[in-house]
C-alpha positions as a Markdown table, in Angstrom:
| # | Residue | x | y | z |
|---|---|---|---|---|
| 1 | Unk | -84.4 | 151.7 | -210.8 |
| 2 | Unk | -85.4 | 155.2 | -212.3 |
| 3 | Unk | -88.8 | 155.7 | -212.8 |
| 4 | Unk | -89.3 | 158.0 | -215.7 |
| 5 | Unk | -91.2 | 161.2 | -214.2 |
| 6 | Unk | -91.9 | 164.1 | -214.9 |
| 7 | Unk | -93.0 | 167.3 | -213.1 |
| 8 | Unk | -96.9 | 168.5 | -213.3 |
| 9 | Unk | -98.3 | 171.9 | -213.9 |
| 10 | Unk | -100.2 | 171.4 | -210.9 |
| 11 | Unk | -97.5 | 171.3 | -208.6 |
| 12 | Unk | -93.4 | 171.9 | -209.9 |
| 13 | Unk | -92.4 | 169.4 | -207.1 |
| 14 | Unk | -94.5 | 166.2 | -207.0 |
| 15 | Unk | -93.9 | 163.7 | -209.4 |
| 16 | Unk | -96.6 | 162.8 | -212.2 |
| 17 | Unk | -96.1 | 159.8 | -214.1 |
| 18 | Unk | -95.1 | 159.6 | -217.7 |
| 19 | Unk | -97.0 | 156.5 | -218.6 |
| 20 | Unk | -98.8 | 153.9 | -217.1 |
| 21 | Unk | -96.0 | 151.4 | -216.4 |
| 22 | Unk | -93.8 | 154.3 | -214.9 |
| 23 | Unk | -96.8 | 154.8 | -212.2 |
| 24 | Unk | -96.5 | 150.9 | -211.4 |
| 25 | Unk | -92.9 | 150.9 | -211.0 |
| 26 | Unk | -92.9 | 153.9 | -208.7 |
| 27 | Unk | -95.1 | 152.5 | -206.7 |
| 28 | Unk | -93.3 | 148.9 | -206.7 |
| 29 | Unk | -90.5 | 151.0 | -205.0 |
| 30 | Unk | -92.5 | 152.8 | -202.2 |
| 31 | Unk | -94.1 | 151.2 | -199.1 |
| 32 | Unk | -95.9 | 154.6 | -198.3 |
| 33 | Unk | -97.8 | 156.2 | -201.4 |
| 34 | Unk | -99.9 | 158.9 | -201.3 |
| 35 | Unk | -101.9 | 159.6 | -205.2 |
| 36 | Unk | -103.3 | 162.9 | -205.5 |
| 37 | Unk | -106.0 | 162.5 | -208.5 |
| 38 | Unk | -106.4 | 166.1 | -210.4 |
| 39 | Unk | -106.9 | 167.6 | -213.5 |
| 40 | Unk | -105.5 | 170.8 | -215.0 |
| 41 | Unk | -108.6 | 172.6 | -215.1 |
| 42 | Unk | -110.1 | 171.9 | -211.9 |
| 43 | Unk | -109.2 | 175.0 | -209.8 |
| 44 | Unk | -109.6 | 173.0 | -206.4 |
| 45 | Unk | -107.1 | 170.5 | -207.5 |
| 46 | Unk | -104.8 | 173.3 | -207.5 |
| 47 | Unk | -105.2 | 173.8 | -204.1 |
| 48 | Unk | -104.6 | 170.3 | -202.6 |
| 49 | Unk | -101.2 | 170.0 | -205.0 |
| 50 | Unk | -99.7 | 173.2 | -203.2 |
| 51 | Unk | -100.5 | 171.7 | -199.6 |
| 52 | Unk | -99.6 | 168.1 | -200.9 |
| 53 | Unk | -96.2 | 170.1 | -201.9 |
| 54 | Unk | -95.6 | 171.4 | -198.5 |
| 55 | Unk | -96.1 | 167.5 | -196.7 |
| 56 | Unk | -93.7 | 166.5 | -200.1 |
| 57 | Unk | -90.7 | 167.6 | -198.0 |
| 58 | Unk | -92.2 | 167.2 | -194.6 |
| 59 | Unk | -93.0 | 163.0 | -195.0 |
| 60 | Unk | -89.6 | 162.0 | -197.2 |
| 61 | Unk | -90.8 | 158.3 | -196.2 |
| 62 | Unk | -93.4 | 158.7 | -198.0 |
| 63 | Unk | -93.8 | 159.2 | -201.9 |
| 64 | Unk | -96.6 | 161.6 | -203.5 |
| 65 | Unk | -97.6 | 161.4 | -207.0 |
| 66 | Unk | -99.8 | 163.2 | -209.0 |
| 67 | Unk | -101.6 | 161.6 | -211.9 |
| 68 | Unk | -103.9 | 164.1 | -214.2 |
| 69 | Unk | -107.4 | 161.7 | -214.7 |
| 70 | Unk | -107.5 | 163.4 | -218.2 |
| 71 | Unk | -104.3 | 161.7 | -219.1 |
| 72 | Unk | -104.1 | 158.5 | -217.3 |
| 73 | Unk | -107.8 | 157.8 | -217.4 |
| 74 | Unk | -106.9 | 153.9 | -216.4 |
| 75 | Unk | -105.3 | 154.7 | -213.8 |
| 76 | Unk | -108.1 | 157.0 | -212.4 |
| 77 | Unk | -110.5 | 154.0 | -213.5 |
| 78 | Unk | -108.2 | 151.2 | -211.4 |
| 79 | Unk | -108.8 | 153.4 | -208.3 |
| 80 | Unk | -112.3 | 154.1 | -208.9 |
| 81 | Unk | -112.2 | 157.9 | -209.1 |
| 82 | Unk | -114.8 | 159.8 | -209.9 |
| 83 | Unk | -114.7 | 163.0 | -208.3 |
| 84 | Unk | -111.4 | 165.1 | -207.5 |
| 85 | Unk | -109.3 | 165.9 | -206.6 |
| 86 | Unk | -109.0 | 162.7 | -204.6 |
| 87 | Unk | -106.3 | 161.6 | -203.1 |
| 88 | Unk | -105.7 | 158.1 | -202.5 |
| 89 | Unk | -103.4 | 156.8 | -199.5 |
| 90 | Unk | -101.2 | 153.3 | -199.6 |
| 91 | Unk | -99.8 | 151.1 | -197.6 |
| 92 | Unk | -97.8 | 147.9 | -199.1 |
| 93 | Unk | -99.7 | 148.6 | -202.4 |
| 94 | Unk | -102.8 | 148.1 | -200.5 |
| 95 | Unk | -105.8 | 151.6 | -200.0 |
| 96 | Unk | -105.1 | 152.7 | -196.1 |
| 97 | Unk | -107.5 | 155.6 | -196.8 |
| 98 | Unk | -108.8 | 158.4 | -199.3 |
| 99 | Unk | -109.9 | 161.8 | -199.1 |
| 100 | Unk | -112.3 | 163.1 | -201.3 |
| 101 | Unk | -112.3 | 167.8 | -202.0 |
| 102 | Unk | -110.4 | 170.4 | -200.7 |
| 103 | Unk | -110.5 | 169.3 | -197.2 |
| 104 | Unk | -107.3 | 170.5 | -195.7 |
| 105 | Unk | -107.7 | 170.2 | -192.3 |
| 106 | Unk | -108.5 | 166.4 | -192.9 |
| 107 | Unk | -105.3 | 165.7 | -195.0 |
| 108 | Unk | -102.6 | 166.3 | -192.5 |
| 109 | Unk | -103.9 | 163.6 | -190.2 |
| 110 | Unk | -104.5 | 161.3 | -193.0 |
| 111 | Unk | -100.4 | 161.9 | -193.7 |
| 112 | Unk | -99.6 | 161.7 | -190.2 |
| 113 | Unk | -101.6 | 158.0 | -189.8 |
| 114 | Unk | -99.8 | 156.9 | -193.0 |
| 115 | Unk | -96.5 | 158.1 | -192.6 |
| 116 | Unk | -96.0 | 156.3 | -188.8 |
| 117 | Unk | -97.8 | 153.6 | -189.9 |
| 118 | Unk | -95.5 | 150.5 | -190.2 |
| 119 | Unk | -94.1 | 148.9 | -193.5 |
């Protein structure tokens, strides 16, 4: 099932979704999500989508996506965002865990827990 993404000036590598229903089907097809929540202009968002790039090919079991709040403002609503960049962590659909700022040191673990955490 393709899932019509596209890449995010953010970060060249992790997928951003091109609508709404693309989001939902990606993450139909992935146990293991991790959502990074960002906008262009936020310079700290820039920071977490470089190290969120690195765990890209680190993790394969699990799928990162970046959605830009300024574009998919539902999607930032569903989740309850309201700070970023934010990153939201999933397990069977269901929130595992979040992490709110640039804290760096605190998203590694956060990866680690999700991606040897069973399906």
């Amino acid at each position: 099932m393709s899932c019509d993404l596209l890449s995010t000036p953010a970060s060249a590598a992790v997928p951003e979704p091109a609508s709404e229903a693309a989001f939902e089907a990606k993450l139909q097809q992935c146990p293991k999500a991790a959502i990074t929540f960002y906008a262009t202009w936020n310079n700290p968002s820039k920071a977490v989508a470089r190290t969120v790039e690195e765990h890209l090919k680190k993790y394969p079991q699990i799928c990162f996506l970046m959605v830009d709040v300024d574009k998919f403002s539902a999607i930032a609503e569903k989740y309850e965002i309201t700070a970023i960049p934010y990153i939201v962590f999933l397990n069977k659909g269901k929130k595992v865990d979040d992490l709110l700022g640039v804290d760096l040191a605190a998203l590694t673990p956060k990866i680690l827990s999700l991606a040897d955490a069973p399906e």
